[in-house]
C-alpha positions in Angstrom: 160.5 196.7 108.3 160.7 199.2 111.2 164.5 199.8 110.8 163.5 200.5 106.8 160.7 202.8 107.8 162.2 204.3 110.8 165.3 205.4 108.2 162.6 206.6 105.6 161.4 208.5 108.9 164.6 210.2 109.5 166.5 210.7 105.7 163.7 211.2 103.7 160.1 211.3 105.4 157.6 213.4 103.3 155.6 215.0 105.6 152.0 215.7 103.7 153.8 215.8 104.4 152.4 214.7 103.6 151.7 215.4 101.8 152.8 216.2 105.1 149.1 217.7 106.5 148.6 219.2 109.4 145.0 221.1 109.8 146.0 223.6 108.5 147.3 222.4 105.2 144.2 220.1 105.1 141.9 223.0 106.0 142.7 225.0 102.7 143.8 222.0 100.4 139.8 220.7 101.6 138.6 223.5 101.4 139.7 224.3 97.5 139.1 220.8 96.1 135.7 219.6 98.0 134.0 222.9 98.8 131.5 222.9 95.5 131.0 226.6 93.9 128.2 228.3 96.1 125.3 230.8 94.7 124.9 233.8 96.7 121.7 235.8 96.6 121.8 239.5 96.6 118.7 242.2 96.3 117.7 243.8 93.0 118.8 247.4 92.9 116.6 247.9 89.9 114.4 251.1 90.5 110.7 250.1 92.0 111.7 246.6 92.8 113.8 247.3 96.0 112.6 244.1 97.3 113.1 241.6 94.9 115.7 238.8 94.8 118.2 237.8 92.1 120.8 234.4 91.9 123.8 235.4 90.5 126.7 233.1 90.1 129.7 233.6 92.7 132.1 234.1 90.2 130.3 237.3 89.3 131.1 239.2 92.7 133.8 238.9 94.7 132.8 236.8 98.6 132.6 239.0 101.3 135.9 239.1 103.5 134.1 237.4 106.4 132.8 234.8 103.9 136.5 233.9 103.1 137.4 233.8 106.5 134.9 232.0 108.0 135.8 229.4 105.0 139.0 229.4 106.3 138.5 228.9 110.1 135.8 226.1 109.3 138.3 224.5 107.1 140.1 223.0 110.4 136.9 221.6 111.4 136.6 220.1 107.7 140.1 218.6 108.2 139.0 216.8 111.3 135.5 215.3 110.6 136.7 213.9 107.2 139.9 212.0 109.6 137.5 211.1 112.1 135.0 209.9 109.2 138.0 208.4 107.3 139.7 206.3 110.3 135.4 204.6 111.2 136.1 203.0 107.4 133.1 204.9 106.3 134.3 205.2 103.4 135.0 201.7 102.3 131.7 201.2 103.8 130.0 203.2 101.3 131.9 201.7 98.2 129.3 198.9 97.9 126.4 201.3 97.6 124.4 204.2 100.0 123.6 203.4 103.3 122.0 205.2 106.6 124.2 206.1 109.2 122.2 203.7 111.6 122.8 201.0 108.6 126.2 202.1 109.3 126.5 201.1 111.9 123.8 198.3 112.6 124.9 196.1 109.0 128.5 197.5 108.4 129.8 197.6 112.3 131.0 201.3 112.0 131.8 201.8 115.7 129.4 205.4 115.7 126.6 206.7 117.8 123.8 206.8 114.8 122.5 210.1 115.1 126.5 212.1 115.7 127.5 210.1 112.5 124.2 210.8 110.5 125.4 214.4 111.6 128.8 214.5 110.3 128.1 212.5 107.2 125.5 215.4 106.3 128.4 217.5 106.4 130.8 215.6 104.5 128.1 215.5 102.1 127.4 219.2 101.7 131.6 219.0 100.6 130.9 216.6 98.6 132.6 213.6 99.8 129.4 211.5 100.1 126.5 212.0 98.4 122.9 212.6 100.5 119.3 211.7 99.5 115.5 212.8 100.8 115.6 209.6 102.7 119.0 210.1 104.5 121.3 207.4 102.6 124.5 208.2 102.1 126.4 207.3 99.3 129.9 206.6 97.4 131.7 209.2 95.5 134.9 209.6 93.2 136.8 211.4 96.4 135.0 209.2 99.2 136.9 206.3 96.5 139.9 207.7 97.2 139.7 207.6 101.0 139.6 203.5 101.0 141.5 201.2 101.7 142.4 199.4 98.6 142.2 202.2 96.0 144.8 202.9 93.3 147.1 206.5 95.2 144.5 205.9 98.1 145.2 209.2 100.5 143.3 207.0 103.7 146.7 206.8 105.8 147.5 211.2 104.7 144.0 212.1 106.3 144.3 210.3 108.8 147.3 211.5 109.8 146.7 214.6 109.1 143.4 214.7 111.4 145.8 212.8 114.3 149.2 213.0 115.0 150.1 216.0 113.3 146.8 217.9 114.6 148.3 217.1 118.1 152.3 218.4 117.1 150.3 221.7 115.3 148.5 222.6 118.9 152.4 223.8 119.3 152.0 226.2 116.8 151.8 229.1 119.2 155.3 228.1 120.7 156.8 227.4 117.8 155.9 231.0 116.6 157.2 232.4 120.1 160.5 230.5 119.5 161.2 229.4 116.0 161.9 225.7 117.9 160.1 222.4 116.9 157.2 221.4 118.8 157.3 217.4 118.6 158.8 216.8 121.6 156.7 219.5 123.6 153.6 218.1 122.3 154.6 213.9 122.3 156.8 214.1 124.4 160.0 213.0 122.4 161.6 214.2 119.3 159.2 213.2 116.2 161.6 210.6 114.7 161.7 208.9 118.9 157.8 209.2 118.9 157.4 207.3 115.4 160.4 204.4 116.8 158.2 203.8 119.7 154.8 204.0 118.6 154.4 200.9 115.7 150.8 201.9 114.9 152.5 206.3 114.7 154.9 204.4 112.5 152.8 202.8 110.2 150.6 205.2 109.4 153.2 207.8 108.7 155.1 205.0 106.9 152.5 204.8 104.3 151.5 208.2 103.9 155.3 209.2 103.2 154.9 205.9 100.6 151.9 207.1 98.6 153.3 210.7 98.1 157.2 209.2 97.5 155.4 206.7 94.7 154.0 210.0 93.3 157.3 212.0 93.2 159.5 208.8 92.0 157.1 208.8 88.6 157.8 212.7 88.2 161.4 212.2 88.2 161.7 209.2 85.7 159.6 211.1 83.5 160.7 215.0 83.6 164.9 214.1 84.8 166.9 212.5 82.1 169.7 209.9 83.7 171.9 209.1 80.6 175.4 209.5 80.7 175.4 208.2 84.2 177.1 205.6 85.3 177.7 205.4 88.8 174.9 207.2 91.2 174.9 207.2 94.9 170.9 207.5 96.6 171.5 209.7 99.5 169.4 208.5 102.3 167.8 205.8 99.8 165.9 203.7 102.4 164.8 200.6 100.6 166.0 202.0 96.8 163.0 201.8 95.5 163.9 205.3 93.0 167.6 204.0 92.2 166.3 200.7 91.3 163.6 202.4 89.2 166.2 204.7 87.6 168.5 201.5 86.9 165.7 199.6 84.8 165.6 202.2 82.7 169.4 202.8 81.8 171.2 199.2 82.0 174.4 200.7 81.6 174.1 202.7 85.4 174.9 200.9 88.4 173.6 202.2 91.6 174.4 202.4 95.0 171.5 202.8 98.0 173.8 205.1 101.1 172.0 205.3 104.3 172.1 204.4 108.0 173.4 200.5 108.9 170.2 199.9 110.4 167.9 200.9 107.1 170.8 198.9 104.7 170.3 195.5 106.7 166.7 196.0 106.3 167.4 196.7 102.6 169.8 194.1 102.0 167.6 191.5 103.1 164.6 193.0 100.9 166.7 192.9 97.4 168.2 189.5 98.3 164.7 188.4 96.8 165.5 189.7 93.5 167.6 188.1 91.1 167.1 190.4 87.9 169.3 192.6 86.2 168.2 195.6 88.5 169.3 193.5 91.5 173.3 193.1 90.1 173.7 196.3 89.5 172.7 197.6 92.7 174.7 197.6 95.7 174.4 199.0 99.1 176.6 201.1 102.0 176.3 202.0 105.6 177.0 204.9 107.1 176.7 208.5 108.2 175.8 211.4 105.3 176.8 213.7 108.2 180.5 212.1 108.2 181.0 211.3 104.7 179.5 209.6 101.4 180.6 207.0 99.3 183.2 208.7 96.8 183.7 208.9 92.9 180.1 208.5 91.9 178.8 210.3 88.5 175.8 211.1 90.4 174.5 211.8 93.8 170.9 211.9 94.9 169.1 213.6 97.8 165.3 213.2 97.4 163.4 215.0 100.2 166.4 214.7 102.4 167.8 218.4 102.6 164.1 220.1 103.5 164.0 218.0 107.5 167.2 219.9 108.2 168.4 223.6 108.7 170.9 224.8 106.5 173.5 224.4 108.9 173.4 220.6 108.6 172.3 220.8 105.0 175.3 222.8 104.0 177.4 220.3 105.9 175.7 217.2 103.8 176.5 219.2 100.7 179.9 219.9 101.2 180.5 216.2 101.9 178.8 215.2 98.5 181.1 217.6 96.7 183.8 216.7 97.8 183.3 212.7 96.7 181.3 214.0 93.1 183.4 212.9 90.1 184.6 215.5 88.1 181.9 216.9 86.4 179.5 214.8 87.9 175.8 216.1 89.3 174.5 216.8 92.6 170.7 216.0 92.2 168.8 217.0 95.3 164.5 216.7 94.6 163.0 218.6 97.3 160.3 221.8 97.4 161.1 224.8 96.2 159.1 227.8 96.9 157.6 230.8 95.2 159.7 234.1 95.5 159.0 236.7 97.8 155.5 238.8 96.0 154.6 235.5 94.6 151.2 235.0 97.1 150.5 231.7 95.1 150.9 227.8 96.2 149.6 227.2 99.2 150.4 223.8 100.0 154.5 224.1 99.9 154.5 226.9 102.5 152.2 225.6 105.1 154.3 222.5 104.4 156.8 224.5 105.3 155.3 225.7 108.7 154.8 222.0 109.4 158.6 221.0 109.0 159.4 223.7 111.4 157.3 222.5 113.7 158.2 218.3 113.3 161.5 219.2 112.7 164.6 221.4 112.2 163.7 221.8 108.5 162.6 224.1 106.0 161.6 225.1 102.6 163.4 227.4 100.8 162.7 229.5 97.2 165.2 229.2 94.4 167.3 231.8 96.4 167.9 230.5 99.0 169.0 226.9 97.3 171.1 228.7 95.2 172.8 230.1 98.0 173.0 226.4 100.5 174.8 225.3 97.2 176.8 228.0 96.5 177.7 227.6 100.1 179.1 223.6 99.5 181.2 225.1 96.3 177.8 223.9 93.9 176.1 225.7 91.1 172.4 225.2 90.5 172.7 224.2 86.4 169.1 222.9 86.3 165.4 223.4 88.0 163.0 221.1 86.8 159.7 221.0 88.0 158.3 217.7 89.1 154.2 217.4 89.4 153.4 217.1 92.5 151.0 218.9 95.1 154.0 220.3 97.0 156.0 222.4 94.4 158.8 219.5 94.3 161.5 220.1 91.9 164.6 218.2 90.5 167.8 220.6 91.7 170.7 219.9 89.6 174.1 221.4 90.8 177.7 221.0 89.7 181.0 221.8 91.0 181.1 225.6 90.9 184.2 225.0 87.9 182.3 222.1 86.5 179.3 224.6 85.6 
């Protein structure tokens, strides 16, 4: 299990992104789902009545530039209570019905001081995360739901993330600003992919957050890509296979081949020995090094969320090596972020995730440009963008040999 995740780490980790969160990306993403429409009061400028009051709706007058600031600046402060809130198992706490905050503690064991957790659950409350009553109970709602355990796309493992580890890599944000350079090993003190191999719990936790957003993305692409008239793919930096195996029930005629490092495919291996299905004898598996070379003559080859942890340097030399194995006439199918031109002031998420894989990592995002030119670069040409839905912008980027096209 911690060779499998380790490879996920390193081949196709999604940092929310989780995704990738860092405070932030959970600052603003908080702050524009939980933050309820306010009501601002202004004074009547009706003659004689200088002094009375009016309610207008928000959406009426534009917020004062401080007011949109201050939103912003408390947003980090959102980010971290709801973590801190989130890793106590408040939440699934709560799920059974309202409680106090010294109930909370007393009958539920949260591991809180009474009175500083009666104080941040008043302000999770005012974001609508919990609800509050007169007699200061606290109670379950549909986004505390999704910050349990157990629930269906639970996003538990992503906050708390978000509010820990990479809060601690983001302090580096002023020297990764100075230099460009990632800030995992000045901040843990080792590269992020050596901090997440020596830290089980670090591991874990990024392990599943990576798996509830990857579970998100996989569903995307088996609905929006269509895979006929494939018959051999290759999953680039595949980890366990869960998306080639999910492409292969769905075309019986494709057989499939999971390409990562020898330490992931043992790990692998051993997982789909427990499958005897159709899936399982059509799918095969390979060691080796994406950096060296791929497996050759494949109609297909797939690199989901691998090419944004590296800078185009390496990507360029991962492409390359993938064109020059592609069948003829065969697709290159990388399923990664793609950002919003240059003008284009919209979609927050993808660009602070951005900011957050320069700081873990080597890597980037990059607008339709910019892929356009890292394929153009390996002797590719994009033939297909296909939007996937997804928090982060993720598309399906489908590329031919340049005479292929």
């Amino acid at each position: 299990m911690a060779a499998e995740s380790l490879l996920h780490l390193r081949h196709a980790c999604d940092p929310w992104p989780t995704a990738s969160f860092a405070p932030a990306v959970s600052a603003v993403l908080v702050l524009a789902t939980l933050v309820s429409a306010s009501r601002i009061v202004a004074k009547s400028q009706a003659p004689h009545d200088h002094h009375k009051e009016r309610h207008v709706n928000a959406g009426q007058h534009e917020k004062p530039p401080q007011a949109m600031l201050f939103e912003m600046l408390f947003g980090a402060w959102t980010a971290k209570i709801l973590a801190e809130v989130v890793r106590l198992d408040v939440p699934d706490a709560l799920a059974e019905g309202p409680l106090t905050a010294d109930e909370l503690v007393r009958k539920a064991g949260i591991r809180a001081h009474p009175g500083a957790l009666h104080r941040a659950l008043r302000a999770c409350a005012a974001l609508g995360i919990v609800t509050e009553d007169s007699a200061g109970r606290f109670g379950p709602t549909r986004l505390s739901a999704l910050l349990t355990r157990d629930a269906p796309g639970t996003l538990k493992s992503m906050v708390q993330y978000s509010g820990g580890l990479l809060w601690k890599v983001w302090t580096g944000l002023p020297a990764g600003l100075a230099t460009g350079a990632s800030q995992a090993r000045a901040q843990l003190g080792s590269e992020f992919f050596d901090y997440l191999a020596a830290n089980p719990a670090a591991l874990a936790e990024f392990s599943a957050t990576s798996k509830a957003h990857s579970d998100v993305t996989n569903a995307g692409v088996l609905e929006r890509y269509d895979f006929g008239g494939i018959r051999t793919l290759v999953d680039v930096g595949g980890n366990a296979g869960h998306l080639v195996a999910a492409i292969l029930a769905q075309h019986s005629g494709l057989q499939g081949t999971v390409f990562d490092r020898p330490e992931v495919i043992e790990a692998a291996r051993h997982q789909a020995a427990a499958r005897a299905d159709d899936v399982a004898r059509r799918l095969s598996f390979k060691a080796g090094d994406m950096f060296t070379e791929v497996p050759p003559g494949a109609d297909a080859y797939v690199l989901k969320l691998i090419l944004h942890n590296w800078d185009d340097e390496s990507c360029a030399k991962i492409l390359r090596n993938v064109c020059a194995q592609v069948a003829p006439g065969g697709r290159v199918i990388a399923i990664d972020t793609v950002l919003p031109p240059l003008g284009d002031v919209s979609d927050v998420p993808s660009k602070l995730l951005d900011l957050n894989m320069m700081l873990l990592l080597p890597g980037k995002e990059r607008t339709r440009v910019e892929w356009e030119a890292l394929y153009r670069g390996a002797g590719l040409a994009i033939t297909a963008l296909i939007p996937v839905p997804d928090a982060f912008n993720i598309f399906i980027i489908e590329g031919r040999r340049a005479g292929d096209a």
